[in-house]
LUMTORKE-19840 format. One record per residue: residue number from 1; y, z negated, x of N, C-alpha, C in turn; residue in three letters. Coordinates in pm, 1 decimal. Layout:
REM residues N
{NUM; {Y; Z; X}; {Y; Z; X}; {Y; Z; X}; 'ALA'};
...
//
This chain:
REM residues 192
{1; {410.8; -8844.9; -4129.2}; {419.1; -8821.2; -4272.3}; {380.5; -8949.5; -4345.0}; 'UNK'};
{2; {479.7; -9020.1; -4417.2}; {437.4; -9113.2; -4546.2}; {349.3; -9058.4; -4656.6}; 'UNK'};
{3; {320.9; -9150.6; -4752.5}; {263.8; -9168.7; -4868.0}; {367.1; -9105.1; -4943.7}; 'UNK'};
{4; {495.1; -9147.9; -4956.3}; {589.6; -9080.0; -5009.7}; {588.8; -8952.9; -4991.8}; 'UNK'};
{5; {568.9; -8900.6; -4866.4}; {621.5; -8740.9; -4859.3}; {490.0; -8675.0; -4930.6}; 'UNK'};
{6; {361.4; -8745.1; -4896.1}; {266.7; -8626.1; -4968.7}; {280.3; -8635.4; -5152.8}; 'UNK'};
{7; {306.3; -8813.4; -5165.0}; {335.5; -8815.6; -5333.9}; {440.0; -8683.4; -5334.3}; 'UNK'};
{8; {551.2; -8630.7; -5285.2}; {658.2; -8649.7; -5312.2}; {620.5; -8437.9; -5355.4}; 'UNK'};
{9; {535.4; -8421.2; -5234.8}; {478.7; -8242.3; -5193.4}; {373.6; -8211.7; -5304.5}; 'UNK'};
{10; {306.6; -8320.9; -5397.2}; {190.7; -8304.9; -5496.9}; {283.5; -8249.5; -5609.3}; 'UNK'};
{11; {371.6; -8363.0; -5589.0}; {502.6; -8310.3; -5729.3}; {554.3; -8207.6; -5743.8}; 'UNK'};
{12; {558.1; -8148.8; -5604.4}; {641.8; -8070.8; -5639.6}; {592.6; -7920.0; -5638.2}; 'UNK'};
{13; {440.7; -7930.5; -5605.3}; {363.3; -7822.8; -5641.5}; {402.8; -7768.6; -5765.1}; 'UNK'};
{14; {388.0; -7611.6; -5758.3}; {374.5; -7542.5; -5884.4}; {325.9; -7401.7; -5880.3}; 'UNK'};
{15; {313.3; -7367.9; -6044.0}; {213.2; -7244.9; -6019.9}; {337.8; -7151.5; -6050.0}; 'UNK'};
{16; {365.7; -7046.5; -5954.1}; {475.5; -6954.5; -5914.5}; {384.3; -6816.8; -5983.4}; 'UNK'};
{17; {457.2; -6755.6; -6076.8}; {406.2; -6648.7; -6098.8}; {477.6; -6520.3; -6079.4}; 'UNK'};
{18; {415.6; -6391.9; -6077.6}; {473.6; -6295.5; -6025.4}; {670.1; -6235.9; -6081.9}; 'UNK'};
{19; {632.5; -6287.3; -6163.0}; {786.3; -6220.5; -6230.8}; {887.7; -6343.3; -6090.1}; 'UNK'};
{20; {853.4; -6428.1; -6095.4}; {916.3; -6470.0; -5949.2}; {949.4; -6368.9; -5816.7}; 'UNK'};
{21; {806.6; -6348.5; -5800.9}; {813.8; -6289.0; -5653.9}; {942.1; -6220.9; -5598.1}; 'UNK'};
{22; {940.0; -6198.8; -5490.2}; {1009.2; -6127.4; -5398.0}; {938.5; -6027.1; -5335.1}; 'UNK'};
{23; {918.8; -5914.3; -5396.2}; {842.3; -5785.3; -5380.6}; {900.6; -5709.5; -5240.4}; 'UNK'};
{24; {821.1; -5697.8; -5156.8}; {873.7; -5583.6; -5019.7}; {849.1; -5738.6; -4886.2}; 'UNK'};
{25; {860.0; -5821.1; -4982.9}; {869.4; -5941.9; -4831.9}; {750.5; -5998.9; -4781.3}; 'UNK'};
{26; {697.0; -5914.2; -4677.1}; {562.7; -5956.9; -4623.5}; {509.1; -6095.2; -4600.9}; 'UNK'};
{27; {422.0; -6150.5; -4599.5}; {348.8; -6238.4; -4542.2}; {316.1; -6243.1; -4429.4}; 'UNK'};
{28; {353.3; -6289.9; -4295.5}; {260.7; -6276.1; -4161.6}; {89.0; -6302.6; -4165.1}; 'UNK'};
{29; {33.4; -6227.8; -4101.4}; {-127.1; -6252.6; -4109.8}; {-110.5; -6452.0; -4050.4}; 'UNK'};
{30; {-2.6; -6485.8; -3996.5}; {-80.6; -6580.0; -3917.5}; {-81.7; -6727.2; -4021.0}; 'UNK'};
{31; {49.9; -6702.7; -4117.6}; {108.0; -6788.4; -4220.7}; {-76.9; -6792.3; -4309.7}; 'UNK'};
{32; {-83.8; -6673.5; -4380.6}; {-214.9; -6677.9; -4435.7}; {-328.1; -6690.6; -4348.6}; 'UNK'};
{33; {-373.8; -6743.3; -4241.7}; {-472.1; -6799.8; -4118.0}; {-474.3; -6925.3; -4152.8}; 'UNK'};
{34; {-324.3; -7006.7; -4140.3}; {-313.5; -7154.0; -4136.8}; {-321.7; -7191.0; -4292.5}; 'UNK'};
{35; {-290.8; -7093.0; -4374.9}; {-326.1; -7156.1; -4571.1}; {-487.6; -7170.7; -4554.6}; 'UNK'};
{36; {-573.4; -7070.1; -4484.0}; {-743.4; -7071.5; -4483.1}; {-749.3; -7188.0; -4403.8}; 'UNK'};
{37; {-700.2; -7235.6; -4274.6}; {-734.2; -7324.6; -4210.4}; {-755.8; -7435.0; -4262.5}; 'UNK'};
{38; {-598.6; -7448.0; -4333.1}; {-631.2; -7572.2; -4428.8}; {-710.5; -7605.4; -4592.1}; 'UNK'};
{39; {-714.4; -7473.7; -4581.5}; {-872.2; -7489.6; -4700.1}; {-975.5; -7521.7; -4606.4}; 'UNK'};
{40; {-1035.6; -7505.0; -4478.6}; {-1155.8; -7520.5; -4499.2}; {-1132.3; -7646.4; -4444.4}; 'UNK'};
{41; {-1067.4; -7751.0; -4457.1}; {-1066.9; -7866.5; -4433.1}; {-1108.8; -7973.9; -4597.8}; 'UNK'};
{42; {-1138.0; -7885.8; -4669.9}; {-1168.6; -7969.2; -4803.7}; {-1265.1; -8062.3; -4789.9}; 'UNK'};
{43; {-1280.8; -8202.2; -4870.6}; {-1398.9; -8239.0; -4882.6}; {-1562.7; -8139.6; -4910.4}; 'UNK'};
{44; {-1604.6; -8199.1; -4853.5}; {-1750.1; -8135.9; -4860.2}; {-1891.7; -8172.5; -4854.3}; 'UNK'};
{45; {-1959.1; -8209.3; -4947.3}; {-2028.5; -8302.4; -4980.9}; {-2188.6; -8182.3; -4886.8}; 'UNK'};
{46; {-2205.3; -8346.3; -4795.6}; {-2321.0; -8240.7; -4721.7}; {-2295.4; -8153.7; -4614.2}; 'UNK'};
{47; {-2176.9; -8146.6; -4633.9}; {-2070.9; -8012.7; -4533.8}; {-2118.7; -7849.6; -4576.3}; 'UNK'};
{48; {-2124.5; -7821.3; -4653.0}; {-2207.8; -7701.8; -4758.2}; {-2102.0; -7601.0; -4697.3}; 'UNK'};
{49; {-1954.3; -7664.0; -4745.2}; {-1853.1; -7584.4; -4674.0}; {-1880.0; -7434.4; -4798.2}; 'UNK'};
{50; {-1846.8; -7454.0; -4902.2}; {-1895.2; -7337.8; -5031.9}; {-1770.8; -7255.0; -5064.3}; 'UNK'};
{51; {-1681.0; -7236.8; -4986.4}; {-1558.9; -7172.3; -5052.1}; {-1572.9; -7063.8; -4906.8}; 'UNK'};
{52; {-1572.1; -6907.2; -4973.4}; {-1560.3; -6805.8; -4907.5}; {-1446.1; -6780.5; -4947.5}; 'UNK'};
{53; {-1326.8; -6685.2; -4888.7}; {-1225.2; -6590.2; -4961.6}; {-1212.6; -6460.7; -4890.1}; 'UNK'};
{54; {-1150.7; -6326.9; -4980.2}; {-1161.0; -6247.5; -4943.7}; {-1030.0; -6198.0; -4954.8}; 'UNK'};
{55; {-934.8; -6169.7; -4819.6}; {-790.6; -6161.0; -4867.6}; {-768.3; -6012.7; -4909.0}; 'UNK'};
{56; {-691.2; -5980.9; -4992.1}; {-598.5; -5878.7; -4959.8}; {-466.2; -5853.1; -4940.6}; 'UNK'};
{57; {-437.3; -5861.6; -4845.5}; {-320.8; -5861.2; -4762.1}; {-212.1; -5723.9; -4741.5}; 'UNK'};
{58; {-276.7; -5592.8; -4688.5}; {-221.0; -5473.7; -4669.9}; {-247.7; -5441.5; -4781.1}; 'UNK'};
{59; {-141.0; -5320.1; -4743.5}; {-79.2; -5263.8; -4910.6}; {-181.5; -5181.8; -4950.7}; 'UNK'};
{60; {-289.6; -5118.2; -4889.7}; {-418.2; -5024.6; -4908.9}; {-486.3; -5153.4; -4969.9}; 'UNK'};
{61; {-494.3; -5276.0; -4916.0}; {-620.1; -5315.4; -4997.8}; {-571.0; -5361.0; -5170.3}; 'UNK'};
{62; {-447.4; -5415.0; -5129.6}; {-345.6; -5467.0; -5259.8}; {-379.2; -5388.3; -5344.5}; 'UNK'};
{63; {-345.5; -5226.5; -5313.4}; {-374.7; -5126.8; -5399.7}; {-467.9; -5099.7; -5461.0}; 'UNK'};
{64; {-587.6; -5132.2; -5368.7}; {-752.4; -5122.1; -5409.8}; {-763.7; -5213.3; -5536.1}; 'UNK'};
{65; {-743.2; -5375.7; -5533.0}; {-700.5; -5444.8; -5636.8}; {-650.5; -5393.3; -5770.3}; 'UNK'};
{66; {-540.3; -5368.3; -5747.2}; {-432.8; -5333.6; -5841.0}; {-507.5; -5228.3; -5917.3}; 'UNK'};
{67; {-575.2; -5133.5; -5909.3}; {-684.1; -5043.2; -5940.8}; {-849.3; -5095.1; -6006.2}; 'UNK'};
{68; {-849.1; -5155.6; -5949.4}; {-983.0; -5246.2; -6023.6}; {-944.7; -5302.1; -6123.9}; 'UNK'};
{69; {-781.7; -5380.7; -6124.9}; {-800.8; -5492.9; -6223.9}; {-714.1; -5367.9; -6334.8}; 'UNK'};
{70; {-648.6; -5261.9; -6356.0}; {-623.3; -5218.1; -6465.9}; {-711.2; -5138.8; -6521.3}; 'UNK'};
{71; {-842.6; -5082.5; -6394.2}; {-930.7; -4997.1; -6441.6}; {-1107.2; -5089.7; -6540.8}; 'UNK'};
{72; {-1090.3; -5236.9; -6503.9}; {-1162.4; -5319.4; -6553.3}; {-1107.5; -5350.0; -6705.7}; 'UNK'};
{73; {-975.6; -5340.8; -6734.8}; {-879.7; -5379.4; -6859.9}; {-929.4; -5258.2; -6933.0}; 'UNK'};
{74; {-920.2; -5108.6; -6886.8}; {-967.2; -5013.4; -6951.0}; {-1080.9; -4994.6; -7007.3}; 'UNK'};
{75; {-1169.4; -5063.4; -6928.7}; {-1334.5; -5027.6; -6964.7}; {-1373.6; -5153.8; -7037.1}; 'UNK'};
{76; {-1254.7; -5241.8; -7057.9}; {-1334.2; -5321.6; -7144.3}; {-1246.7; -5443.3; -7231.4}; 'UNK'};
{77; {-1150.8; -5320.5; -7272.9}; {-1096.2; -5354.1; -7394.5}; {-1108.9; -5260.8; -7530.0}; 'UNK'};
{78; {-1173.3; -5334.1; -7605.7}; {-1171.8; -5226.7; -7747.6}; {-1054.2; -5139.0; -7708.4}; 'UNK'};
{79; {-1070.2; -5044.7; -7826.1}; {-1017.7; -4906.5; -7820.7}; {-889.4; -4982.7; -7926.9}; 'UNK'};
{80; {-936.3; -5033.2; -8016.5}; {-824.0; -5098.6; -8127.5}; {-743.3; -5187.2; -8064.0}; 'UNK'};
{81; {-759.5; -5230.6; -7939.6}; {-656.9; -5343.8; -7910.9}; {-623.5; -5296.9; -7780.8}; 'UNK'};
{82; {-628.6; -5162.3; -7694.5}; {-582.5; -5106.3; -7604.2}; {-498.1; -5086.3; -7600.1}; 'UNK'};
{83; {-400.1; -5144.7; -7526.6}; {-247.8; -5055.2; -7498.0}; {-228.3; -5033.9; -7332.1}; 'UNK'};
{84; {-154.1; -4928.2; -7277.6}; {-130.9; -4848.4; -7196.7}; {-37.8; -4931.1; -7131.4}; 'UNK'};
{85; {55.2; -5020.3; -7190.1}; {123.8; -5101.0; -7091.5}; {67.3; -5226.5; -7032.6}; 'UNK'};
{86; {-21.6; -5302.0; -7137.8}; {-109.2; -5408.7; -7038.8}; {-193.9; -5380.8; -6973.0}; 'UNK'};
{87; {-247.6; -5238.0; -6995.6}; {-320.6; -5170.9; -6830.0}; {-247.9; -5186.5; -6715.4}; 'UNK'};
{88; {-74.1; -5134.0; -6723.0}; {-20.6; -5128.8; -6626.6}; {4.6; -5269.7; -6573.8}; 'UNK'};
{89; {38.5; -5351.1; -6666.4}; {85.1; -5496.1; -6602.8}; {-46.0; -5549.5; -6505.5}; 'UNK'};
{90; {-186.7; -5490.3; -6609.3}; {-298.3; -5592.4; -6569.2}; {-335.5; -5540.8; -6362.8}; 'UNK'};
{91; {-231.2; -5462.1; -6352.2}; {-274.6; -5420.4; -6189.1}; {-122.1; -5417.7; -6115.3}; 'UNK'};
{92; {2.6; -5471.8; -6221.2}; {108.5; -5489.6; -6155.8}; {116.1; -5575.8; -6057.4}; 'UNK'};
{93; {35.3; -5709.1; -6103.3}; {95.6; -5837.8; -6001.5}; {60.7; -5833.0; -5884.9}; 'UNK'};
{94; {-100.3; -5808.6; -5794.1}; {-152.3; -5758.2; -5681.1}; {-19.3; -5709.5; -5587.6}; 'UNK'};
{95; {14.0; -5586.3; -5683.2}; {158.9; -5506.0; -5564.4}; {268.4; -5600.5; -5585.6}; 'UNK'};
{96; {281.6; -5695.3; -5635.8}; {451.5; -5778.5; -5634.3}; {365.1; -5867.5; -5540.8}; 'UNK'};
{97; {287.6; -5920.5; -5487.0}; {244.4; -6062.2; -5430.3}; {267.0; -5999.7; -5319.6}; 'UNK'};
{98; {258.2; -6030.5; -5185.6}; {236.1; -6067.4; -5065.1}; {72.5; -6057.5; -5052.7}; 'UNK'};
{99; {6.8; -6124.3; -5077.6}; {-154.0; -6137.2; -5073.1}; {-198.6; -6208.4; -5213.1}; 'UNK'};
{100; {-333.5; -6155.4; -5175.7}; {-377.6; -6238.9; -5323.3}; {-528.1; -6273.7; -5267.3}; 'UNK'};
{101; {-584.3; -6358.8; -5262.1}; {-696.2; -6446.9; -5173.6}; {-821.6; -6442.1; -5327.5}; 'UNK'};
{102; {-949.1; -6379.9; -5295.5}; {-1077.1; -6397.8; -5398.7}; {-1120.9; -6555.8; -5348.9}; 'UNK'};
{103; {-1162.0; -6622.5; -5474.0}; {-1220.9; -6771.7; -5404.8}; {-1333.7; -6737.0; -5451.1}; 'UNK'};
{104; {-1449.3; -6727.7; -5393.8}; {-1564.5; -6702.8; -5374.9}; {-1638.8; -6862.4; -5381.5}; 'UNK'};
{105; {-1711.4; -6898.6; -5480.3}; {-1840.3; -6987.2; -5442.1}; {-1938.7; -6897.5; -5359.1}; 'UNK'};
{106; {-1956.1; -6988.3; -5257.1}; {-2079.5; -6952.3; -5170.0}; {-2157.8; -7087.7; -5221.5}; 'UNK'};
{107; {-2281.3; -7068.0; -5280.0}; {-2326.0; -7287.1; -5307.6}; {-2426.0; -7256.6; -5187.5}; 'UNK'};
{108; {-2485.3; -7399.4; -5130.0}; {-2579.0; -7394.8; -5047.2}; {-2717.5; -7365.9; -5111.8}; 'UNK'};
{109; {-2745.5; -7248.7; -4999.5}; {-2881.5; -7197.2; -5088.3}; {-3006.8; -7239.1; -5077.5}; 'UNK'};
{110; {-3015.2; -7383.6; -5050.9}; {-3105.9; -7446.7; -5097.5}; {-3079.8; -7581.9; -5143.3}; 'UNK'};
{111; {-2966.8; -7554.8; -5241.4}; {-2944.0; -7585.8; -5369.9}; {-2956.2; -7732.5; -5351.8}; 'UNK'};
{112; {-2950.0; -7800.1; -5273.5}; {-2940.9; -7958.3; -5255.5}; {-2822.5; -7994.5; -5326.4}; 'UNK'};
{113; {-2719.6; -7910.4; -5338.6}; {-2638.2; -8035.4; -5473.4}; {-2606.1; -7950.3; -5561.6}; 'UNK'};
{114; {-2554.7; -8041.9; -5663.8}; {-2586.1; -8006.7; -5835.5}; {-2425.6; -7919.2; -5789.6}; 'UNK'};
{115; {-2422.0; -7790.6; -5890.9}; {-2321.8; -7663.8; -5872.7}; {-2186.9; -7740.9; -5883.0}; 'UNK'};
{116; {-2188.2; -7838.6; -5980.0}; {-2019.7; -7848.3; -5986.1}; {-1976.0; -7967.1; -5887.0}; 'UNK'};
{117; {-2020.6; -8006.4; -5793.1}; {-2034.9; -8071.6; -5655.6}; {-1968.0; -7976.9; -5587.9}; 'UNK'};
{118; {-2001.5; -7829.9; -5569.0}; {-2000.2; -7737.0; -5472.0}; {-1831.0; -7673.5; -5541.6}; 'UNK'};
{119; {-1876.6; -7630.1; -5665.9}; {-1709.3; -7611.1; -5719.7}; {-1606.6; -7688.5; -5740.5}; 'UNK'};
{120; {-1578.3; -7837.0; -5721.3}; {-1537.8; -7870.9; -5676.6}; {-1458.7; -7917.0; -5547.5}; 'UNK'};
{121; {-1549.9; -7867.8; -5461.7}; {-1493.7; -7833.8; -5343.3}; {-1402.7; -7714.7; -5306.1}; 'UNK'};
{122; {-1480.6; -7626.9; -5354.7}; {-1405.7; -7497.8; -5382.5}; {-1265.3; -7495.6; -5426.4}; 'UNK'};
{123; {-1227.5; -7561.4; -5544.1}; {-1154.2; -7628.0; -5591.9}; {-1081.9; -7749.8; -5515.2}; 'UNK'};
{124; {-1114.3; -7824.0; -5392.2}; {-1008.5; -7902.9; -5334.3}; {-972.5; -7786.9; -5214.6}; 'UNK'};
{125; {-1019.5; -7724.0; -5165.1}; {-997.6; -7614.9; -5068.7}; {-869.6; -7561.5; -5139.3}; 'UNK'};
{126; {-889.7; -7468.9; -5237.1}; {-770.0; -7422.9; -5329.7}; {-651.3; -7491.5; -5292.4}; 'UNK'};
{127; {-622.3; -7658.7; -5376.0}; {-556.4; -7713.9; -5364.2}; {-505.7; -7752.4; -5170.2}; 'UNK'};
{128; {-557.6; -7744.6; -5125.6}; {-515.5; -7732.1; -4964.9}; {-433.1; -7634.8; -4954.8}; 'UNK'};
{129; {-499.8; -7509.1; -5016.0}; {-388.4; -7390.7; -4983.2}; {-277.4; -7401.5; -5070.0}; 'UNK'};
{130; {-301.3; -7415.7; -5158.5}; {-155.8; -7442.2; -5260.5}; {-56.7; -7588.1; -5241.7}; 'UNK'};
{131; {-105.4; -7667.5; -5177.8}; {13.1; -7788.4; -5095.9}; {91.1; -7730.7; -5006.0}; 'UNK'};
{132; {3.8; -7649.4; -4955.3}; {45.3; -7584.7; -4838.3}; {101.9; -7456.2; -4835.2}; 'UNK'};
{133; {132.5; -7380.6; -4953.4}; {252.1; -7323.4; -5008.2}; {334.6; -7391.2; -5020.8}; 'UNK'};
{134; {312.3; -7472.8; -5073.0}; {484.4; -7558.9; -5151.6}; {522.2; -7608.1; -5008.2}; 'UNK'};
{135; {471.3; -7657.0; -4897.9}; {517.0; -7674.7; -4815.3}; {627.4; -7612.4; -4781.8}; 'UNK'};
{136; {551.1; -7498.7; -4746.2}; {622.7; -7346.2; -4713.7}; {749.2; -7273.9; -4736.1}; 'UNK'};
{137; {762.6; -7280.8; -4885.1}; {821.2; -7254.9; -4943.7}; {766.6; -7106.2; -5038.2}; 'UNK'};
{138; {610.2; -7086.0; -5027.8}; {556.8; -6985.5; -5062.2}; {476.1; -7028.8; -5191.0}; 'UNK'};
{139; {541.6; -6939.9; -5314.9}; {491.4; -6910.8; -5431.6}; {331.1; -6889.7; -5447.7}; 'UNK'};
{140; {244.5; -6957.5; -5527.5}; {140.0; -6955.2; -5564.4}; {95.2; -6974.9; -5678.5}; 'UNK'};
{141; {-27.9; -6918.6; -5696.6}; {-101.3; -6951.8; -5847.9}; {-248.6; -6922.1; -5840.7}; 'UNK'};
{142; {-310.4; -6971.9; -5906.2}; {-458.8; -6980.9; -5916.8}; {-538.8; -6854.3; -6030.8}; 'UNK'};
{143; {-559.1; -6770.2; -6068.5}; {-577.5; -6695.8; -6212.3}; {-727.5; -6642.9; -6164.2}; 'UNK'};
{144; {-759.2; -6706.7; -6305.3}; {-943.2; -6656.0; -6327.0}; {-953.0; -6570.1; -6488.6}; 'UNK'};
{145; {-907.4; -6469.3; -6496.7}; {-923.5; -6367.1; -6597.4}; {-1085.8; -6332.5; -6573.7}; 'UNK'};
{146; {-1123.5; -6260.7; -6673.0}; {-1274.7; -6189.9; -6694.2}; {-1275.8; -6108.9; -6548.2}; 'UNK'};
{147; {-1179.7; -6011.0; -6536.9}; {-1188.1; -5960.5; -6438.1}; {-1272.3; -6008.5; -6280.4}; 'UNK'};
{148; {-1145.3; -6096.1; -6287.4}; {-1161.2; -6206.0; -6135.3}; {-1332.5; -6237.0; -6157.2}; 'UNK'};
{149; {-1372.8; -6274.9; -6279.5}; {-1510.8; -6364.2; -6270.8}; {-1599.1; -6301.7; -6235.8}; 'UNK'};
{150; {-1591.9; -6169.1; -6324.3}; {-1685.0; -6008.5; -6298.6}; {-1705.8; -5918.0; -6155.7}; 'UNK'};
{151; {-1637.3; -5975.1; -6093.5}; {-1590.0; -5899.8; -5940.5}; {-1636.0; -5896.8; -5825.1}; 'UNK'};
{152; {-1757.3; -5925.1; -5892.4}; {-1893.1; -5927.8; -5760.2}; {-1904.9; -5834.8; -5701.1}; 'UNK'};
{153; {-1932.9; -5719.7; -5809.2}; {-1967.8; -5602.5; -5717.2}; {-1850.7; -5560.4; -5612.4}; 'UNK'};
{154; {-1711.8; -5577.0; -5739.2}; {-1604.8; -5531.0; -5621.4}; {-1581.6; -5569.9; -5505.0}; 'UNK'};
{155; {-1607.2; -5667.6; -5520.1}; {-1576.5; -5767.3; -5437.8}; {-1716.2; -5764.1; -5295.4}; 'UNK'};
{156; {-1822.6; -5707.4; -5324.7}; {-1910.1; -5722.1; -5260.6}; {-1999.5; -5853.2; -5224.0}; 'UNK'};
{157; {-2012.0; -5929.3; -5277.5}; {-2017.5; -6005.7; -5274.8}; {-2196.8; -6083.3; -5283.8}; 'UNK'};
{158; {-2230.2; -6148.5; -5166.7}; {-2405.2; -6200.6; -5188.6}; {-2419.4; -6258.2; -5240.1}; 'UNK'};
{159; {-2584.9; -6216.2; -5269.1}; {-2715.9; -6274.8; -5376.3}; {-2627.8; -6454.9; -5420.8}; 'UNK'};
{160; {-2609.4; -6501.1; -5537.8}; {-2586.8; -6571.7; -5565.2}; {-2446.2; -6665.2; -5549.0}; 'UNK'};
{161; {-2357.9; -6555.6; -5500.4}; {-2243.8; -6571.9; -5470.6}; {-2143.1; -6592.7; -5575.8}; 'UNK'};
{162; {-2000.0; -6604.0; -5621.3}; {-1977.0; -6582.6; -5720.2}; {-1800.8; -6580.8; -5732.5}; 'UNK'};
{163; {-1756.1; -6521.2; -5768.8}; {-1600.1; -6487.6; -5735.1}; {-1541.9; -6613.9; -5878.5}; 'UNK'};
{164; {-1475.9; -6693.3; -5826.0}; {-1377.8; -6781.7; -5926.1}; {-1224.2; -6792.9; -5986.1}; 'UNK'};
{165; {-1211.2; -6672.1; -5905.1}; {-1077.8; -6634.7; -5970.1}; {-984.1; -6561.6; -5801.2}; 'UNK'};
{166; {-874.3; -6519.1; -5847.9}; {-764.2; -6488.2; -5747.6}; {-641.8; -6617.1; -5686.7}; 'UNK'};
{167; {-609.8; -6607.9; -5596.5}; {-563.6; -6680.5; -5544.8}; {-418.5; -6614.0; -5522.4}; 'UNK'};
{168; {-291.3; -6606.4; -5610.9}; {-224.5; -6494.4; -5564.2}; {-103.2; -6603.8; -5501.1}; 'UNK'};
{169; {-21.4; -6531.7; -5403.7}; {81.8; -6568.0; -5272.6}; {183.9; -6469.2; -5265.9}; 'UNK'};
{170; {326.7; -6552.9; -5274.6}; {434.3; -6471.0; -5233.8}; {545.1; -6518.1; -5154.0}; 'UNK'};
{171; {628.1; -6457.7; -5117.3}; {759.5; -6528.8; -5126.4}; {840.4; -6477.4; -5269.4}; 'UNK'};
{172; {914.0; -6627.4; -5314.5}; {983.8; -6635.5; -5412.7}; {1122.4; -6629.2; -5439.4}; 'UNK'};
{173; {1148.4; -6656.8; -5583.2}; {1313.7; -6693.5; -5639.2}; {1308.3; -6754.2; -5746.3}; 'UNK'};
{174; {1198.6; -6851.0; -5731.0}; {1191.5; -6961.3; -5849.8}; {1282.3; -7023.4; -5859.0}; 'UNK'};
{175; {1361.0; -7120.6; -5919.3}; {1433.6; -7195.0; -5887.0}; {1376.1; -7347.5; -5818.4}; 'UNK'};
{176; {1429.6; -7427.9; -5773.4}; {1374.7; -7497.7; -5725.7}; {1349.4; -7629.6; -5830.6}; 'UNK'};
{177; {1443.2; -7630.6; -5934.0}; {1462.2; -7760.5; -5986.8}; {1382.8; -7737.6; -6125.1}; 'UNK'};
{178; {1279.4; -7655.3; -6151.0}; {1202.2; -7647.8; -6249.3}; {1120.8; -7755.3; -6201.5}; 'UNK'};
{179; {1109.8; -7895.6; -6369.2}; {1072.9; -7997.9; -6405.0}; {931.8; -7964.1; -6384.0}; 'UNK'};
{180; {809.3; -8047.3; -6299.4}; {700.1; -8098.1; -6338.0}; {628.2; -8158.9; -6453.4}; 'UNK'};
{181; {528.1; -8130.8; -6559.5}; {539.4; -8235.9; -6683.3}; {374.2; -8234.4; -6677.3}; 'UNK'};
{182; {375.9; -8368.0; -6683.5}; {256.3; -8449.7; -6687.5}; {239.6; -8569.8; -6775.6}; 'UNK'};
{183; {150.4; -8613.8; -6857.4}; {173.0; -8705.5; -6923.6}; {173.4; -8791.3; -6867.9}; 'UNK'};
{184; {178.0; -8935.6; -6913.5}; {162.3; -9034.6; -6833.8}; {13.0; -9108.0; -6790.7}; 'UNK'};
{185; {-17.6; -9107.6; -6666.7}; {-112.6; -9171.3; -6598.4}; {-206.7; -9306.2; -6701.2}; 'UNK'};
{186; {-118.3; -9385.2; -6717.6}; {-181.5; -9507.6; -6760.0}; {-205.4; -9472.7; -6900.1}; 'UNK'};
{187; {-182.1; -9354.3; -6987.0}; {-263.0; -9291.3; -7101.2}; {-395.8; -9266.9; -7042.3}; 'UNK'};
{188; {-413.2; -9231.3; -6958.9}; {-576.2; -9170.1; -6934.6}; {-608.3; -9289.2; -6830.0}; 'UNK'};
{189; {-553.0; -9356.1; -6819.3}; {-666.9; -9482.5; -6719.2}; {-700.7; -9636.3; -6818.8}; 'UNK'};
{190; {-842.0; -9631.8; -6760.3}; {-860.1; -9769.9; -6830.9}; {-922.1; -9841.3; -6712.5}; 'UNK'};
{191; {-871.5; -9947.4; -6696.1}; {-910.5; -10073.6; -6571.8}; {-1012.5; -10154.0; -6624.8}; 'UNK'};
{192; {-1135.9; -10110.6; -6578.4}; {-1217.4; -10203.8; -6570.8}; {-1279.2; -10354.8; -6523.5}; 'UNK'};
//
């Protein structure tokens, strides 16, 4: 692999969202093994190693999901700004994905580095798994709603643990030739 091909796989990352998906088309357990594998290869300051995830994969747990996140929309959206169809959407996407991965901060619990050291890592782990979609050819996206943040308990999750959002995975029908847009680099760099 060149410099080129990974420039070439950064580019062409993107965040695939459910109205994409390809609903009914499984994921193999082993495809989602090698996306974790290559998360836990992230930098890791100390080797803390702070990124837990919690998949849901089968359609019982999908479901379990899909149930939390419209029954969390219910309990805690005013009554004045409730509607009955963004309940339904807010637990649609879970059942269109393939899997949807919790990224869990685990920080080291004796706290030897400062938190956003540790979420950061968390955060290059992520990005491991999401190169490694686009590899694939498998749809991804990152989403941290209230829900996702709140989801300790659901989630089960230990003393000082902390859920950072969903990690959701499919197969797609994006098109392929949707433009990347980034500003330009040498706006935000200054050479010292």
């Amino acid at each position: 692999m060149t410099l080129t091909d990974i420039s070439d796989l950064i580019k062409q990352r993107r965040a695939v969202f459910p109205k994409f998906y390809t609903p009914g088309k499984p994921i193999d357990k082993v495809v989602i093994e090698q996306l974790l594998e290559n998360a836990n290869w992230a930098p890791t300051h100390k080797r803390t190693e702070p990124w837990r995830f919690k998949v849901f994969h089968s359609d019982e747990s999908r479901q379990k999901l899909s149930e939390y996140l419209s029954e969390f929309y219910k309990k805690n959206t005013p009554a004045d700004l409730f509607s009955e169809e963004k309940m339904k959407a807010a637990g649609a996407n879970p059942l269109r994905a393939g899997a949807v991965i919790a990224i869990v901060l685990h920080p080291d619990p004796a706290a030897n580095l400062p938190e956003f050291e540790e979420i950061a890592s968390v955060a290059m782990a992520v990005q491991n798994m999401w190169l490694s979609c686009a590899a694939m050819g498998l749809g991804s996206f990152w989403a941290s709603p209230k829900a996702a943040l709140e989801a300790n308990d659901f989630l089960q999750l230990e003393a000082g643990e902390r859920c950072l959002g969903f990690f959701y995975l499919a197969w797609h029908e994006m098109p392929a030739d949707v433009p990347g847009q980034r500003g330009n680099v040498a706006d935000k760099t200054v050479w010292m």
